[in-house]
C-alpha positions as CSV (number, residue, x, y, z in Angstrom):
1,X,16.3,-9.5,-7.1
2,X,17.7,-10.1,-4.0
3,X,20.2,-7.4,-4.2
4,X,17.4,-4.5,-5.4
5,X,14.2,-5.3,-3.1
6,X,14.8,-2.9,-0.3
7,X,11.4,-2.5,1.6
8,X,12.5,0.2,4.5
9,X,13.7,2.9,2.2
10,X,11.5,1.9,-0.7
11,X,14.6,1.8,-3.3
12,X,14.7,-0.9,-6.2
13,X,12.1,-2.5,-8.0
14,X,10.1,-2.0,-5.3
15,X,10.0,1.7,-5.7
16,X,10.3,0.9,-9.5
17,X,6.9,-0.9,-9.4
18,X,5.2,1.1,-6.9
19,X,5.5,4.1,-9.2
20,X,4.6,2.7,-12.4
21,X,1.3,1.8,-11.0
22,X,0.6,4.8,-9.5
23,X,1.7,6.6,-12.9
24,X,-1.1,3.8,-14.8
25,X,-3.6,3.9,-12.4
26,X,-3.5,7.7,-12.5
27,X,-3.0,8.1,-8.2
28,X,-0.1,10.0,-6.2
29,X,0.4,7.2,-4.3
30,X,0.4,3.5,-4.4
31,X,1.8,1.2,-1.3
32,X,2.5,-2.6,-1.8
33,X,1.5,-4.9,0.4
34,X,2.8,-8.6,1.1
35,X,0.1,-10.2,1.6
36,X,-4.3,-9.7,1.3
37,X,-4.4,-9.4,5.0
38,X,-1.4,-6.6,5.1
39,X,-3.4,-4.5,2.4
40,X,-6.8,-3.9,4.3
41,X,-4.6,-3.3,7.4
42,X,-2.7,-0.5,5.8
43,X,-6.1,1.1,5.1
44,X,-7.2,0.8,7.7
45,X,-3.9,2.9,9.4
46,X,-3.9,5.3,6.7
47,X,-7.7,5.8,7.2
48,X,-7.4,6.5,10.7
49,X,-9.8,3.9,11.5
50,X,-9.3,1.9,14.5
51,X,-10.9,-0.1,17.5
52,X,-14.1,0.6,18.1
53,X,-15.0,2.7,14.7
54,X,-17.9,1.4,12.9
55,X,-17.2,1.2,9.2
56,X,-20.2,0.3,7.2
57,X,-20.6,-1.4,3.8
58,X,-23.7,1.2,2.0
59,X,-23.0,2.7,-0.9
């Protein structure tokens, strides 16, 4: 494990993982996260929202 986790050039079972979920959960894309709080914030990024934006919760 320690030898095959490479997070910078998403290589090993990281890469591995990453694209078995994305191949299950039908998606071109799937980013882990370490943590709950690093997963909203990548969203957040990828969203383009940022300070100041209003983001509301309707559905």
């Amino acid at each position: 494990m320690e030898t095959a986790v490479s997070i910078p050039d998403r290589s090993g079972v990281v890469a591995d993982l990453e694209d078995a979920l994305a191949s299950y959960l039908c998606v071109r894309h799937v980013v882990t996260t370490c943590t709950g709080t690093a997963a909203p914030h990548s969203m957040y990024a990828a969203a383009g929202i940022g300070p100041g934006d209003e983001v509301s919760s309707r559905r």
